[in-house]
C-alpha positions as CSV (number, residue, x, y, z in Angstrom):
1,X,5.9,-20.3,23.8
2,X,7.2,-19.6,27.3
3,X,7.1,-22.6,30.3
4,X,4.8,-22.2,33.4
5,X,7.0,-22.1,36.3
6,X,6.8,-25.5,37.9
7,X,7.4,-26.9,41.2
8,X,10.4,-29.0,42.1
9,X,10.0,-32.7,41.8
10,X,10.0,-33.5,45.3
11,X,7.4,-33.0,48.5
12,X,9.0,-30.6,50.7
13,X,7.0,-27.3,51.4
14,X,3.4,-26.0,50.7
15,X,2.1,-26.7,47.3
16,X,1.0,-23.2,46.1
17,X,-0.9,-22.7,42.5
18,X,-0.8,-19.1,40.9
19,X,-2.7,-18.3,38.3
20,X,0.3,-16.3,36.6
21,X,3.8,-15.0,37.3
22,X,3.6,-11.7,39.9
23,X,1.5,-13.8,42.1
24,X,4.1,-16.7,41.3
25,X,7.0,-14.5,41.8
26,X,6.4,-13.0,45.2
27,X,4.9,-16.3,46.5
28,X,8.6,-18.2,45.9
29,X,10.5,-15.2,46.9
30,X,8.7,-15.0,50.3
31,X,8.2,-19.1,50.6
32,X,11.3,-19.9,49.7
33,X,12.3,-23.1,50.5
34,X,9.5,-24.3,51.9
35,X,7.4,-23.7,48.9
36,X,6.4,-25.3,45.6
37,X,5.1,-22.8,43.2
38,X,3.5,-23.6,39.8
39,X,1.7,-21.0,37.5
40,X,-1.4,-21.9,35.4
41,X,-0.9,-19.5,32.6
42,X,2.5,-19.8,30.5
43,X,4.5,-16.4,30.6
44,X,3.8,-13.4,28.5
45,X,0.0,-14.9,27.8
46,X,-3.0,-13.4,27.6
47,X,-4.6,-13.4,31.4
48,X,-8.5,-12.4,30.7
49,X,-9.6,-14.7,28.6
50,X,-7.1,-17.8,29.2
51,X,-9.2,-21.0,29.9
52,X,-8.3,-24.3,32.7
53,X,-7.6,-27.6,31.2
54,X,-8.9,-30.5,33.2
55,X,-5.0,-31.1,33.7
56,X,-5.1,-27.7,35.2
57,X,-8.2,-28.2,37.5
58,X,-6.6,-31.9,38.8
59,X,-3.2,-30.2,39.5
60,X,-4.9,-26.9,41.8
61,X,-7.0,-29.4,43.7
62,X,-3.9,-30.5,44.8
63,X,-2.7,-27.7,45.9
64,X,-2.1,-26.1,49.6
65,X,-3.0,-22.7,48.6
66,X,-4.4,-21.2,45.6
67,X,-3.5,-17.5,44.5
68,X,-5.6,-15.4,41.9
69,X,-5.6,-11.5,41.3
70,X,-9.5,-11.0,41.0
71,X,-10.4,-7.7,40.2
72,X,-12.1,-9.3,37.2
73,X,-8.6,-10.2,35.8
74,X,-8.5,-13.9,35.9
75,X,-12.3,-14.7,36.7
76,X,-12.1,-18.1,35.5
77,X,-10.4,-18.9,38.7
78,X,-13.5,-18.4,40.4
79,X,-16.2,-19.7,37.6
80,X,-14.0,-22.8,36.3
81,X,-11.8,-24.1,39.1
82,X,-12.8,-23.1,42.5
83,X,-16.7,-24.3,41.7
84,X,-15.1,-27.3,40.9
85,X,-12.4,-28.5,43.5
86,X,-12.7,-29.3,47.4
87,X,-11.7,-25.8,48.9
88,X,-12.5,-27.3,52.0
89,X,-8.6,-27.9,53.1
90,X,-7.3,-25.2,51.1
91,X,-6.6,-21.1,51.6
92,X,-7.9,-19.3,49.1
93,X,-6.4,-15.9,48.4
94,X,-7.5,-13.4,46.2
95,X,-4.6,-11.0,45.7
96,X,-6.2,-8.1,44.8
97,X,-8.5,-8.0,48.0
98,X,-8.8,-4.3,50.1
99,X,-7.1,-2.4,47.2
100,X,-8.6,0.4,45.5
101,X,-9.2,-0.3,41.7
102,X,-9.0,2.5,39.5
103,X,-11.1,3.6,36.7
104,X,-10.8,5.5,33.5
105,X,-11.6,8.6,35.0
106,X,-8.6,8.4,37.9
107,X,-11.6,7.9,40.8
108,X,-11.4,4.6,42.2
109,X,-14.2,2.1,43.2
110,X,-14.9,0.2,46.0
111,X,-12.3,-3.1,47.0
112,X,-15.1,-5.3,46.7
113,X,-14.5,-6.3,43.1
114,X,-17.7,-6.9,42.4
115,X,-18.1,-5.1,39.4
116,X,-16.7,-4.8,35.7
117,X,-14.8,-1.8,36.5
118,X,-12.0,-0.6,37.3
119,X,-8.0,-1.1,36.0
120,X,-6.9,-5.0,37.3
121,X,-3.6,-4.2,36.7
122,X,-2.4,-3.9,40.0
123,X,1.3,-5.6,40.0
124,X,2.4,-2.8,37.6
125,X,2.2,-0.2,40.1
126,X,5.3,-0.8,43.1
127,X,3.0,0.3,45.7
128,X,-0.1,-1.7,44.9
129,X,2.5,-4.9,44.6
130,X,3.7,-4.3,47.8
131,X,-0.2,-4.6,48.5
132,X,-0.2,-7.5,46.7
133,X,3.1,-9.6,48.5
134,X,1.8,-8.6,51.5
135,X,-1.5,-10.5,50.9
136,X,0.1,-13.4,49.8
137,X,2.7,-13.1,52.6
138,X,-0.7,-13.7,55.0
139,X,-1.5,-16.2,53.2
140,X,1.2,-18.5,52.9
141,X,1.7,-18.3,56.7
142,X,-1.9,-19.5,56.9
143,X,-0.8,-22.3,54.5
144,X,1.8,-23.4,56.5
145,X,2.0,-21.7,60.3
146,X,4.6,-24.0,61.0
147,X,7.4,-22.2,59.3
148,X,5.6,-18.3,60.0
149,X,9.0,-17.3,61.5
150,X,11.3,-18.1,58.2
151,X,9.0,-16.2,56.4
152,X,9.8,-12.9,57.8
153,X,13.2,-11.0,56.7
154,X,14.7,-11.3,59.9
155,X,14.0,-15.2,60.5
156,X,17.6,-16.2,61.4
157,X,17.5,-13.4,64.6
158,X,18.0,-14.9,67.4
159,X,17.4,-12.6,69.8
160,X,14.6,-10.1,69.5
161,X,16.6,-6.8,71.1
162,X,18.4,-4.0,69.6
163,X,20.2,-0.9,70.9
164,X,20.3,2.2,69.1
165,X,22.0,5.6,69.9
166,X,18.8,7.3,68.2
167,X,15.2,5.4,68.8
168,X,14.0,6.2,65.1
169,X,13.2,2.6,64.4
170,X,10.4,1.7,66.3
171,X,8.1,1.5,63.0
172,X,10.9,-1.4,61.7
173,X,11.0,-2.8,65.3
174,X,7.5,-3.2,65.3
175,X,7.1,-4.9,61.7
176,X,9.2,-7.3,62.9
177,X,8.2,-8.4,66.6
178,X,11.1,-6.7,68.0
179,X,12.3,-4.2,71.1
180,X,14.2,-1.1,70.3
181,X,16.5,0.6,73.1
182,X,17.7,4.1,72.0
183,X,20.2,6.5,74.0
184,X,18.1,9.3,72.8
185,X,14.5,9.6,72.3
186,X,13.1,10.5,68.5
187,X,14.7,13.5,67.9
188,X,18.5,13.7,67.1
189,X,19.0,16.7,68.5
190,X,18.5,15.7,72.3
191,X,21.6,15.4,74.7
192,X,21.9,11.9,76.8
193,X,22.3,12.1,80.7
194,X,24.8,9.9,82.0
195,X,21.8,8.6,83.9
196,X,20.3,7.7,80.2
197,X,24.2,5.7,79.1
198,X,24.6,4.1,82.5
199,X,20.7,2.9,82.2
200,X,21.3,2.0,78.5
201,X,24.2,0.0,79.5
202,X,22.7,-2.3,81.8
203,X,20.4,-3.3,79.5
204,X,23.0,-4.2,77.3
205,X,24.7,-6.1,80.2
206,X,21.3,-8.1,81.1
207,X,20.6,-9.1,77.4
208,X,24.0,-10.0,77.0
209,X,23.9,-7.9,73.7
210,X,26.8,-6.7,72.5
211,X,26.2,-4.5,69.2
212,X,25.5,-0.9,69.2
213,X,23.2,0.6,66.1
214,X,24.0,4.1,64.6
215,X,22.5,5.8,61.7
216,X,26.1,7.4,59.7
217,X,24.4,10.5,59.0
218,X,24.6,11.3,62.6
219,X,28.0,11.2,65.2
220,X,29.3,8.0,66.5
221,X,30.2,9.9,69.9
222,X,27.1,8.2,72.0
223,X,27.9,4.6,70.3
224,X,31.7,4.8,70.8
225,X,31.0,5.8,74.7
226,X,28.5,2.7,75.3
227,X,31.0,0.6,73.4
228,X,33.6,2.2,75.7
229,X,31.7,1.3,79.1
230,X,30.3,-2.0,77.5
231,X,34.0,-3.6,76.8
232,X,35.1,-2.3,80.7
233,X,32.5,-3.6,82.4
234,X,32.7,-7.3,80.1
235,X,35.8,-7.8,78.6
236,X,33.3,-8.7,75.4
237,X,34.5,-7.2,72.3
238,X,31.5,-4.5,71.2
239,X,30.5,-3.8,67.5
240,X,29.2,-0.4,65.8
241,X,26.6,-1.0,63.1
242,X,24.7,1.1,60.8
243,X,21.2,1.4,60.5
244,X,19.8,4.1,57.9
245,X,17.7,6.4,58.4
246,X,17.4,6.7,54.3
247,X,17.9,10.7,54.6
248,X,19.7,10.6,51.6
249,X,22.1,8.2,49.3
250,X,25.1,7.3,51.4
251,X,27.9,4.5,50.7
252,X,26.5,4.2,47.3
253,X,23.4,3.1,48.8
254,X,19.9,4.5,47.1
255,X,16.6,4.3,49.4
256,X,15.9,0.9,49.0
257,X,19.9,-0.1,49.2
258,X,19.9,1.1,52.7
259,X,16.6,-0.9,53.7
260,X,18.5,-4.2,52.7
261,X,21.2,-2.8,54.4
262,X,19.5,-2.3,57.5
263,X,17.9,-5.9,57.5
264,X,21.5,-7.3,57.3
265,X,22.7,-5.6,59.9
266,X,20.1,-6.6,62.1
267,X,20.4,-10.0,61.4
268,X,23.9,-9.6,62.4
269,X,23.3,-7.8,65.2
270,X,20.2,-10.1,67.1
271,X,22.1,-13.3,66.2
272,X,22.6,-14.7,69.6
């Protein structure tokens, strides 16, 4: 028999119940430390037609937030603990809530889950996990709006500015609550004015930012200029960074190598 993941044995964080391990998963690898995460069923079991002891019941109702797929997966959530327990001081999430289920046939249903059909099993699927994390990342900042800012990747950013010698990122700026300055508008092609560098400079100056972003793909000739102005008119040493625009694999970095990449590099960069 495989253990249920249990929480640490102290009081820090949110208590958060799961009722098994993809919802347990991503709700300690976006919590974190300021989590306790415990699963209801033991790993590799049976999910349909596991049952609640009372042990089970007494340790949800303690929790700050409960998670549960729904989709008709783990129903006895619904029928054997949450008719139970005070909800009144707790956020309920189910998981599975505005994604399309899909049925034998390859149609889907509605996201309303109130049926017997449709395939539950969404955390298979990358895509519909992503779903999935990204309703329990809601949650948990719900659970505990205190902390909201360490639950995003780019928590330890100080500063909430970045400059870019291509403005390609505005999708990732916005994700993340932050302001992207670019030499050059959305296509790499274009040609800065020295009015565009001088303006983009200033900026720089009046944020006190001193980190230029480049995707590698592309020339370093803008970048090297601003850092050339930059460190003239300062005396402050001025870094190049990367930021991909995942055209390709570069520096033995797939798609998803270069997204972690270009997290780090903005922490590093918006560090004040």
């Amino acid at each position: 028999m495989y253990p249920r993941l249990q929480p640490e044995e102290d009081d820090s964080g949110i208590k958060i119940t799961a009722s098994f391990y993809p919802l347990a998963y991503f709700a300690e690898e976006i919590g974190g430390e300021h989590v306790q995460v415990s699963t209801l069923i033991p790993y590799n079991s049976e999910v349909h037609s596991w049952q609640p002891s009372i042990s089970d019941i007494a340790e949800t109702e303690e929790s700050d937030l409960i998670i549960y797929l729904g989709a008709g997966l783990d129903h006895w959530v619904e029928d054997d603990i949450l008719d139970t327990i005070n909800t009144d001081d707790k956020v309920i999430l189910e998981a599975s809530t505005g994604i399309a289920l899909f049925v034998e046939e390859g149609h889907t249903v509605d996201d309303g889950h109130d049926h017997d059909e449709g395939d539950p099993h969404l955390w298979v699927s990358p895509y519909t996990a992503y779903l999935i994390a990204e309703n329990i990342y809601t949650a948990i900042k719900e659970a505990d709006p205190d902390n909201t800012d360490y639950y995003t990747e780019l928590a330890p950013a100080a500063g909430k500015t970045f400059f870019t010698t291509h403005s390609a990122y505005g999708y990732l700026a916005y994700r993340y609550g932050l302001e992207q300055h670019g030499v050059i508008g959305l296509s790499a092609d274009e040609q800065p004015s020295t009015a565009q560098i001088t303006e983009i400079v200033e900026a720089m100056v009046a944020e006190n930012s001193y980190v230029i972003y480049v995707d590698p793909v592309y020339s370093t000739e803008y970048a090297e200029t601003l850092q050339t102005e930059l460190t003239s008119r300062t005396g402050e040493p001025v870094e190049i960074l990367e930021l991909y625009l995942m055209l390709g694999p570069l520096d033995d970095l797939d798609y998803l190598g270069q997204l972690e990449a270009n997290l780090d590099n903005l922490k590093q960069g918006l560090v004040e």
